[in-house]
N, C-alpha and C positions, 0 to 999 in steps of 0.2 A: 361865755357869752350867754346872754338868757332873751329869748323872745315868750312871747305870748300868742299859740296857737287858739284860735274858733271854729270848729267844724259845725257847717251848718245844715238842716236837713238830715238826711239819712249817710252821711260820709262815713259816722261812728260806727255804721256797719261793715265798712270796707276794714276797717282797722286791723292793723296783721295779727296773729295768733301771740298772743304775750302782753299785747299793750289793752290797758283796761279803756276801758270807752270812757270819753269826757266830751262834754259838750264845749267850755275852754279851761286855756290850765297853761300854764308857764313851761320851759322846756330847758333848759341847760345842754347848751350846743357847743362842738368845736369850731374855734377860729376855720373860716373859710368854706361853712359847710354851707352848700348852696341849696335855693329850693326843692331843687328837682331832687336832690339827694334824699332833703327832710320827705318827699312826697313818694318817694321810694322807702325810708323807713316807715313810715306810715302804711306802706303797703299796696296804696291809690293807685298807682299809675298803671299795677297791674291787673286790679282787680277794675276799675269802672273810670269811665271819662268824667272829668271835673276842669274845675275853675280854681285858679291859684290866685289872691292878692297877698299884694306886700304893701302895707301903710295903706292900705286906699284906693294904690291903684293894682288892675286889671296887669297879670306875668300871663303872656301870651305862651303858649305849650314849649313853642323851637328856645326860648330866652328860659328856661324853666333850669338847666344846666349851667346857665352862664349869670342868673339871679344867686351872688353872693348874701345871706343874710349879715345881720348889723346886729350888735348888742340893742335891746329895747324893740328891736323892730315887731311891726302887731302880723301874723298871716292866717286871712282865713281861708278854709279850703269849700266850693261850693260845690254840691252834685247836677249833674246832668238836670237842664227842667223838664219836666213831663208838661203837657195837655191834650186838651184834646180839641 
């Protein structure tokens, strides 16, 4: 199965030790592997709070485990906003 990751902002710094930083870039997954997994190989969930979409829409953090991905599916992952 192949999706198409976009990290946007500074996400590409959470990135775990091994995987090269990309801004976006296609990804070759196992049947059944769900967000929260891909969001755990990426490294995110323990290093900094973020924002997960699938196609568009907004994967709330608790559905992050039970969001199976799809062949073709898009997912970008957003970081925390700052202001002031």
């Amino acid at each position: 199965m192949r999706i198409n990751v976009k990290l946007m902002g500074w996400m590409r710094e959470y990135l775990s030790p091994g995987i090269t930083h990309f801004d976006e870039q296609g990804f070759e997954l196992v049947e059944g592997m769900t967000l929260g997994a891909l969001s755990d190989q990426f490294g995110f969930r323990a290093a900094t709070p973020f924002m997960a979409m699938r196609n568009g829409d907004h994967v709330k953090d608790v559905a992050l485990d039970e969001t199976v991905l799809q062949d073709g599916d898009e997912v970008v992952f957003v970081p925390p906003l700052k202001g002031g």
